[in-house]
BATORZA-900922 format. One line per 10 residues: their letters; for each residue x, y, z of N, C-alpha, C. Coordinates in steps of 0.2 Angstrom, whole numbers, plus 5000, padded with zeros to 4 digits. Layout:
<atoms>
a	X/Y/Z/X/Y/Z/X/Y/Z; ...;
</atoms>
This chain:
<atoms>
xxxxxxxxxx	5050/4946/4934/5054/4952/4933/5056/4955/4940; 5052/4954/4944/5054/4957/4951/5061/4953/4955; 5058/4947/4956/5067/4942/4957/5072/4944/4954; 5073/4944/4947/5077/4949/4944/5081/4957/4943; 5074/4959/4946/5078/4966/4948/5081/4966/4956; 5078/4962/4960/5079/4960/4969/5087/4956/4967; 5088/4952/4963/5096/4950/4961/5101/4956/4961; 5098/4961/4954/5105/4963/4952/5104/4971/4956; 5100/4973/4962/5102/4974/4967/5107/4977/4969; 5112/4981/4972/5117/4979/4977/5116/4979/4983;
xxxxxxxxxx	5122/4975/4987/5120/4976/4995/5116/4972/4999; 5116/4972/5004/5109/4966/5008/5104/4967/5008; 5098/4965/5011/5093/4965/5014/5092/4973/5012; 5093/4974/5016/5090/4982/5020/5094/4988/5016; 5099/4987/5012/5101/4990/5005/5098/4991/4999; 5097/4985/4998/5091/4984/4993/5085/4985/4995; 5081/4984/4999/5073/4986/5000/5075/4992/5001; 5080/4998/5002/5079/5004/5003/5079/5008/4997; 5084/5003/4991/5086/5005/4985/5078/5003/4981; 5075/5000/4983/5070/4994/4979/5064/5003/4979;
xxxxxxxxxx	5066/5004/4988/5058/5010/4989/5059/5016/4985; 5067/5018/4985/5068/5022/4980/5066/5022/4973; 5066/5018/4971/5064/5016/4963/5058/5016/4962; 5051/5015/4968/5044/5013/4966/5044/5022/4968; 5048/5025/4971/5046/5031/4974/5048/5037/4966; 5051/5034/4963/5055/5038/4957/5049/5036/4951; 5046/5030/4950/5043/5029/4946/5034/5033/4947; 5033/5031/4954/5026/5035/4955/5030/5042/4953; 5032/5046/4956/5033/5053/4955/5031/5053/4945; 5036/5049/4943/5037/5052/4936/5030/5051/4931;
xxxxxxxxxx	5026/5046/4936/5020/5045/4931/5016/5050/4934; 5017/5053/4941/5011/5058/4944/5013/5065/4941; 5020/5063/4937/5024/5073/4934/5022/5072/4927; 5021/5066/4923/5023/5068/4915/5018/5063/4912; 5018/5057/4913/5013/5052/4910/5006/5056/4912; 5003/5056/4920/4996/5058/4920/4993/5064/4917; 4998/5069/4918/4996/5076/4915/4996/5074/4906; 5003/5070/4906/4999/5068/4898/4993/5067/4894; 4991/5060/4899/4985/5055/4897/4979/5059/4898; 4979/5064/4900/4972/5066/4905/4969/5069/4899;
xxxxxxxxxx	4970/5073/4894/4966/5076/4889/4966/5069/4884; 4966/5064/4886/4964/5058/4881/4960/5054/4883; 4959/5056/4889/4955/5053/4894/4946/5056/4893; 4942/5050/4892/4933/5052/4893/4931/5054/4900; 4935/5055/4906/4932/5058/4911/4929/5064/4911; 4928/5071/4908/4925/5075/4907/4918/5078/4902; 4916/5071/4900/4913/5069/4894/4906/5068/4899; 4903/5074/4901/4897/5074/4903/4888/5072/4899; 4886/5067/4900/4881/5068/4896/4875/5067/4899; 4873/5071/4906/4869/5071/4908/4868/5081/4910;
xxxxxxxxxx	4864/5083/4908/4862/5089/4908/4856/5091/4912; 4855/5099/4916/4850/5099/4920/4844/5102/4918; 4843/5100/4908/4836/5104/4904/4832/5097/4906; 4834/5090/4904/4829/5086/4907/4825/5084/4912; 4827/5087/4918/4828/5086/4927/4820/5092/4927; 4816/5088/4932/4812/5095/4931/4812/5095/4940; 4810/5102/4941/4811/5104/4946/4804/5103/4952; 4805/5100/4958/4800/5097/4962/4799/5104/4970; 4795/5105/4970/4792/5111/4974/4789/5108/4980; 4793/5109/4986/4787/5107/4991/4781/5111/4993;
</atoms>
């Protein structure tokens, strides 16, 4: 895939890895604006199951 997109490119070297940075720069951006805020309420991160009624308390 990557060869691929490195071919239909335009420009040399240094046109293209500038084009290439701009692209990994547009993609992170869109997943850190709309995919993660998405996914995050479908996410088990906030799924606490350790509570502090078990935990007993130690007194020096």
């Amino acid at each position: 895939m990557y060869p691929w997109i490195w071919r239909h490119l335009p420009g040399n070297a240094w046109v293209k890895s500038l084009i290439a940075l701009v692209l990994v720069l547009a993609v992170v951006y869109a997943l850190f604006q709309y995919v993660f805020p998405w996914a995050e309420p479908l996410l088990p991160f906030n799924d606490v199951t350790v509570d502090n009624n078990g935990m007993q308390a130690v007194t020096p």
